[in-house]
C-alpha positions in Angstrom: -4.4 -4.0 -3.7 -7.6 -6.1 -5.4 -10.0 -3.9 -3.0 -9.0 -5.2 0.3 -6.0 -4.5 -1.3 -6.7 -2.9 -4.8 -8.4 0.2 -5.3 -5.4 2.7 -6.3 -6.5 2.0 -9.5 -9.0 4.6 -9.0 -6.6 6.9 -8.5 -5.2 6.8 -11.9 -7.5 8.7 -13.7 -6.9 11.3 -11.0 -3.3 11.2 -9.8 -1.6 13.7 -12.2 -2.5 16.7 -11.0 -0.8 18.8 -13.1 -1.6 17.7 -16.6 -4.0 19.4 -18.9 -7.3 17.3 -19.5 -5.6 17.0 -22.8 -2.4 15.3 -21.3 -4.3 13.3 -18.8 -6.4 11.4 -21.9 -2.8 10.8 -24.0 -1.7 9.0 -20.8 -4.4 7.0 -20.4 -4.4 6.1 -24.1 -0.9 4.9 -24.2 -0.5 3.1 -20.6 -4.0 1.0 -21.0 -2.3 -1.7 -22.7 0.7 -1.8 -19.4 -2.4 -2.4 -17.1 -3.4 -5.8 -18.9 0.1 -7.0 -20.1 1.2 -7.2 -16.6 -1.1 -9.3 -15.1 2.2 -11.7 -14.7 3.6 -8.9 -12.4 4.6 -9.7 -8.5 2.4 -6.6 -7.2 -1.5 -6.4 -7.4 -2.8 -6.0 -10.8 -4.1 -2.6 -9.7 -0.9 -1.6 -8.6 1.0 -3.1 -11.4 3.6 -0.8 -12.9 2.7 2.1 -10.8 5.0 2.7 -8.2 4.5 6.0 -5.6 7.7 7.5 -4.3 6.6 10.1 -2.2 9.4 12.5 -0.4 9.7 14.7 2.6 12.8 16.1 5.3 10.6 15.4 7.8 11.7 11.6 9.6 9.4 9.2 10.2 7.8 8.8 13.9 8.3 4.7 13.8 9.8 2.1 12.3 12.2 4.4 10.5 14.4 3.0 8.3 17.4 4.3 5.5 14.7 4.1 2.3 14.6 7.5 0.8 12.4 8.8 -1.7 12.6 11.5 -5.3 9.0 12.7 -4.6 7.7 10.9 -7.5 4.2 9.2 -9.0 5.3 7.2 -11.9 4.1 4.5 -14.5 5.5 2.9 -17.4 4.0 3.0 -20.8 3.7 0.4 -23.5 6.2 0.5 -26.3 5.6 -1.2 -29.6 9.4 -1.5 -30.3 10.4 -3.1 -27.2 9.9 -6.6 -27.6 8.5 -6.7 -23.6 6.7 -4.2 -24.6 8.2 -1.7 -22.0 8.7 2.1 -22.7 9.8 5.2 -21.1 8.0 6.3 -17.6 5.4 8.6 -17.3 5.7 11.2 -14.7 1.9 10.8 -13.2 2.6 13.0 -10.1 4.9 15.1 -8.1 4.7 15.6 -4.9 4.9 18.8 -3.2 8.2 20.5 -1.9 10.0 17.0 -2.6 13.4 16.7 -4.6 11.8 16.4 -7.9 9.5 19.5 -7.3 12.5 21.3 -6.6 14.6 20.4 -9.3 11.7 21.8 -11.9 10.1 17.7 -13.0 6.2 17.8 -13.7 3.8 15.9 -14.6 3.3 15.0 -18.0 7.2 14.7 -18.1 8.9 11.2 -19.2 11.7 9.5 -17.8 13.9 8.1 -21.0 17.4 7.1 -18.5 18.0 6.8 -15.4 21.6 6.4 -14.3 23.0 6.7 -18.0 20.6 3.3 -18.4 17.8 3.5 -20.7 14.6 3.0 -19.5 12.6 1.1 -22.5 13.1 -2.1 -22.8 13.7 -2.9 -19.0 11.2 -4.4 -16.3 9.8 -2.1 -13.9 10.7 -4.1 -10.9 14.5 -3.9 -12.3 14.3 -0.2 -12.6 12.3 0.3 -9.3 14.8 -2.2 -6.8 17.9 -1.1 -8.4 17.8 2.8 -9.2 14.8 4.3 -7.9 14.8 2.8 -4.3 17.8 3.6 -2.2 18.9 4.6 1.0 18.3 8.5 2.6 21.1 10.9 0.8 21.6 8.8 -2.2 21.3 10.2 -5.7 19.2 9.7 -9.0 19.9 10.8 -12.3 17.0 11.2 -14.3 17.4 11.9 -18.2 14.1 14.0 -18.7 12.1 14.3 -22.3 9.2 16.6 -22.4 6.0 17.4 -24.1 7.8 20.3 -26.3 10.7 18.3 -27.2 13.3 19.4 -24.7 15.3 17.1 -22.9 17.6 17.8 -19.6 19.6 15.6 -17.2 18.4 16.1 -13.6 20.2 14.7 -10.6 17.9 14.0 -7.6 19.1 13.2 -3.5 16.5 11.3 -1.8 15.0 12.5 1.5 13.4 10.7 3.7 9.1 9.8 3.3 6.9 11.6 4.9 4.3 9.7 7.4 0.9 8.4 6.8 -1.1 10.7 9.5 -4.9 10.1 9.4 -7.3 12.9 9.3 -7.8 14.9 12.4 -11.6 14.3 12.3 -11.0 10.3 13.0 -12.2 9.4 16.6 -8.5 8.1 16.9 -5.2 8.7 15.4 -2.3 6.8 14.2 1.1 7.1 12.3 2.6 5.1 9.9 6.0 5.1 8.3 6.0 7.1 4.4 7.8 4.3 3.0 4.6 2.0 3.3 2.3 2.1 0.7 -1.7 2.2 1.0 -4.9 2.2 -0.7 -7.7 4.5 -0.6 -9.8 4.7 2.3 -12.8 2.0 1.9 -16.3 2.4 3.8 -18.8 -0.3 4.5 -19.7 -1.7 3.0 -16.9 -3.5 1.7 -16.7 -4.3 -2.2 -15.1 -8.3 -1.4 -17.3 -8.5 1.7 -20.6 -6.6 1.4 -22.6 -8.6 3.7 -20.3 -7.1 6.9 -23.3 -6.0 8.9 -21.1 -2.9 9.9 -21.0 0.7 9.3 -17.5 2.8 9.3 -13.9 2.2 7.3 -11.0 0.4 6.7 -7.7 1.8 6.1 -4.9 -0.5 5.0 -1.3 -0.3 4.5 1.6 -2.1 3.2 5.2 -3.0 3.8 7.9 -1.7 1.6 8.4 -5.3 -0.1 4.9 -6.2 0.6 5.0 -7.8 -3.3 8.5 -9.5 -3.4 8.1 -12.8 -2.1 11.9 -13.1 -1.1 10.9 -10.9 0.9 10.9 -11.3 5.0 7.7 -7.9 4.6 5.9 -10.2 1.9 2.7 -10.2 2.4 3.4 -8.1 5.8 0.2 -5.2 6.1 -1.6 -3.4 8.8 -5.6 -2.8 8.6 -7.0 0.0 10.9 -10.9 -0.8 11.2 -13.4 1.8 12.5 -16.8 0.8 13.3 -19.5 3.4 14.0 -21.3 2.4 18.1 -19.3 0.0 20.2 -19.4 -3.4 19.7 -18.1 -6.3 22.2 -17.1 -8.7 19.5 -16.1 -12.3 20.7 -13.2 -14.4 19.3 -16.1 -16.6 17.6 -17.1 -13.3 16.1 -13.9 -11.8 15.1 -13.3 -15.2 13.4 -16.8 -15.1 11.5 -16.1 -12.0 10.4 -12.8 -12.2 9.1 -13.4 -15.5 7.3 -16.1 -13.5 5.5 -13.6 -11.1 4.6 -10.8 -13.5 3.3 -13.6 -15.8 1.1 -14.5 -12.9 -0.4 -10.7 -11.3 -1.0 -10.0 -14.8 -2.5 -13.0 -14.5 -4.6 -11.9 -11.2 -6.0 -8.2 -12.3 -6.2 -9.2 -14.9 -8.5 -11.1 -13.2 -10.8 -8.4 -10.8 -11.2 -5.3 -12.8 -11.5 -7.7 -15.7 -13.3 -7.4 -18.7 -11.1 -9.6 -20.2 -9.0 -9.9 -20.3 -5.2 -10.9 -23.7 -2.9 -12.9 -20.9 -0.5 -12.8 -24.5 1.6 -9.3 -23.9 2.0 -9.6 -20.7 3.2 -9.8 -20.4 6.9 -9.9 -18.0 9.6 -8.8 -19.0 13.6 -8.6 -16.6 16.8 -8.9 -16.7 20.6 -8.9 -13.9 22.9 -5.6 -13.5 24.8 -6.2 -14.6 28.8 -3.7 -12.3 30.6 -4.9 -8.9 31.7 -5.2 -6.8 28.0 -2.7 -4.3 27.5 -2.8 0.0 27.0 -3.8 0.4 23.3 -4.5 3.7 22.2 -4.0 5.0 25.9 -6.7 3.0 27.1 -7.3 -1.2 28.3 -7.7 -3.2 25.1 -8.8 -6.5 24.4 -6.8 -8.6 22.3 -7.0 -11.4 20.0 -4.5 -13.6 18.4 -4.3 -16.3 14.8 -3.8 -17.3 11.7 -6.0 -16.4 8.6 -5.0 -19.2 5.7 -5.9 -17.4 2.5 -4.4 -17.1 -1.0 -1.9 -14.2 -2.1 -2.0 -13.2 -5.7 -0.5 -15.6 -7.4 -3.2 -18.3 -6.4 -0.5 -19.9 -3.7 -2.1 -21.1 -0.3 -0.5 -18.7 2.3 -0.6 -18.6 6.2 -0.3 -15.2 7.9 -0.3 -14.4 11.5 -2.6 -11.9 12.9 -2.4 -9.9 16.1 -5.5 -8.1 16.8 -6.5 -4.9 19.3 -9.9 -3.9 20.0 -10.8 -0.8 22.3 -15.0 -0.2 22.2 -15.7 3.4 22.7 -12.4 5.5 21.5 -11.7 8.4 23.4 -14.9 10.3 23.7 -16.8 8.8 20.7 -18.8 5.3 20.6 -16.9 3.8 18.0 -14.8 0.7 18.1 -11.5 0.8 17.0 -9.3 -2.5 15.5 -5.7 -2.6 14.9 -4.7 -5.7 12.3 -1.0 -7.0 11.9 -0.6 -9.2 9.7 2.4 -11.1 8.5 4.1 -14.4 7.2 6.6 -13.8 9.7 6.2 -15.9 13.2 5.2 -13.5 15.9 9.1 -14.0 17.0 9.8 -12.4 14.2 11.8 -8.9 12.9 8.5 -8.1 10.9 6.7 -7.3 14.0 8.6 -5.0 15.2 7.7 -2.7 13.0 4.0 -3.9 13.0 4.0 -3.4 16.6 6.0 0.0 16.0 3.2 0.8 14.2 0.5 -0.5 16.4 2.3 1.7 19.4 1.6 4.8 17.4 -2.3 4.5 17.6 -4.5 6.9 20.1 -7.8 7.5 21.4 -8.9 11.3 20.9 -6.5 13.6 19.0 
């Protein structure tokens, strides 16, 4: 996502970890010209045409559902004779022990079929909601070229993904379902919102359909915020800071999908919940609740709720730890079950 919500792009020139240096530049070379044609694309331009599909027989810990995974890092490379302009995928990554490993696919491989269906020619979000995603146990056939030449047919059963665990060395821990997608970690300070007086990270995931705006998960996402020394933030506070945060994402959104944002029309709003604060992270929380009024990527004024959690001093360090949901969805919602699923899964002390 744009840097709240856009930095896999960094991983791109790093993802494929199995091509020679001399593979990795050919990549690059022919997939530069995807990045800026797809600017019209639903996702964030950073994410555009990349799609991860990451696989594992392990379940997930919450808010599991039937969406099963290849073990697959892909991205789909410009094609002169197409008249979108849409070629054959790249194989950019494959993960470890997952179907794909298994069945022999590396990277540096190309995806030419899928399902007897050519690829060139068709959108990515075609190929991606009706062949690649499927439930748990489903197949994928996969009509494989490679760098020699050869070609092979190789049917793949998706397994379930594996979960998001953070690193053992985090004052706190948390688990998030596989099937969610994330960006890079991000330290302070913050590349939309530098002037954050804070020092620490931000980790931020994303629902499935976080891009499809048919979607009930559009625009559905959870931020984990760590802040190095305890801080007693008030609603006002929260509220400032969080404004700064959206201004700025705005900002950055703009300049990347070339519109311009009314930061007047971006607004922030939270109050501190007045019954007794509820166990988060195994210890009393306080908690905050609102609306942030921003604009999503394809300059549209949107209105998510947020549900906030706040512990100062997690477990036996001083930091503070937040838990964002975020989400179109009223908090009445089915959206928040698995934002609160999510939220559940967060402790103080490993």
């Amino acid at each position: 996502m744009d840097n709240m919500l856009g930095l896999q792009s960094n991983k791109w020139h790093a993802c494929c970890n199995r091509c020679s240096q001399q593979q990795k530049r050919l990549l690059n070379l022919i997939t530069v010209r995807t990045h800026f044609k797809a600017r019209n694309q639903p996702k964030f331009a950073s994410l555009a045409l990349f799609l991860t599909l990451l696989a594992s027989s392990t379940p997930l810990s919450v808010a599991a559902d039937d969406r099963g995974t290849v073990g697959l890092v892909v991205r789909q490379l410009f094609s002169e004779k197409e008249p979108n302009h849409r070629g054959v995928l790249a194989v950019m990554h494959v993960v470890e022990d997952s179907p794909a490993a298994k069945a022999g696919i590396h990277c540096s491989d190309f995806i030419t079929a899928i399902n007897g269906v050519p690829v060139p020619g068709r959108e990515f979000s075609d190929i991606l909601n009706k062949d690649l995603k499927g439930p748990v146990g489903g197949t994928v056939r996969l009509t494989i070229a490679r760098f020699d030449g050869r070609k092979s047919e190789i049917t793949l059963v998706r397994t379930p993904f594996p979960a998001h665990v953070n690193p053992a060395s985090d004052p706190f821990g948390y688990v998030v379902p596989g099937s969610w997608s994330n960006d890079p970690r991000v330290p302070f300070p913050l590349p939309w919102a530098p002037t954050l007086p804070y020092y620490g990270f931000v980790d931020l995931f994303f629902s499935p359909n976080f891009d499809q705006t048919d979607s009930p998960e559009y625009h559905s996402y959870v931020i984990f915020m760590s802040l190095e020394g305890k801080h007693v933030l008030s609603a006002e506070q929260l509220q400032s800071d969080m404004l700064t945060w959206y201004r700025g994402l705005a900002v950055q959104r703009g300049g990347t999908y070339k519109f311009t944002p009314d930061l007047s029309k971006v607004s922030v709003t939270y109050k501190e919940d007045s019954a007794p604060s509820q166990t988060f992270g195994g210890t009393t929380t306080r908690a905050f609740s609102g609306t942030a009024i921003t604009y999503d990527t394809h300059g549209k004024i949107i209105t998510l709720n947020s549900e906030v959690r706040m512990i100062s001093g997690c477990g036996t360090s001083n930091d503070t730890v937040f838990f964002f949901g975020m989400s179109l969805q009223p908090r009445n919602g089915d959206m928040w079950k698995q934002l609160d699923a999510i939220r559940d899964t967060v402790r103080c002390g490993r």
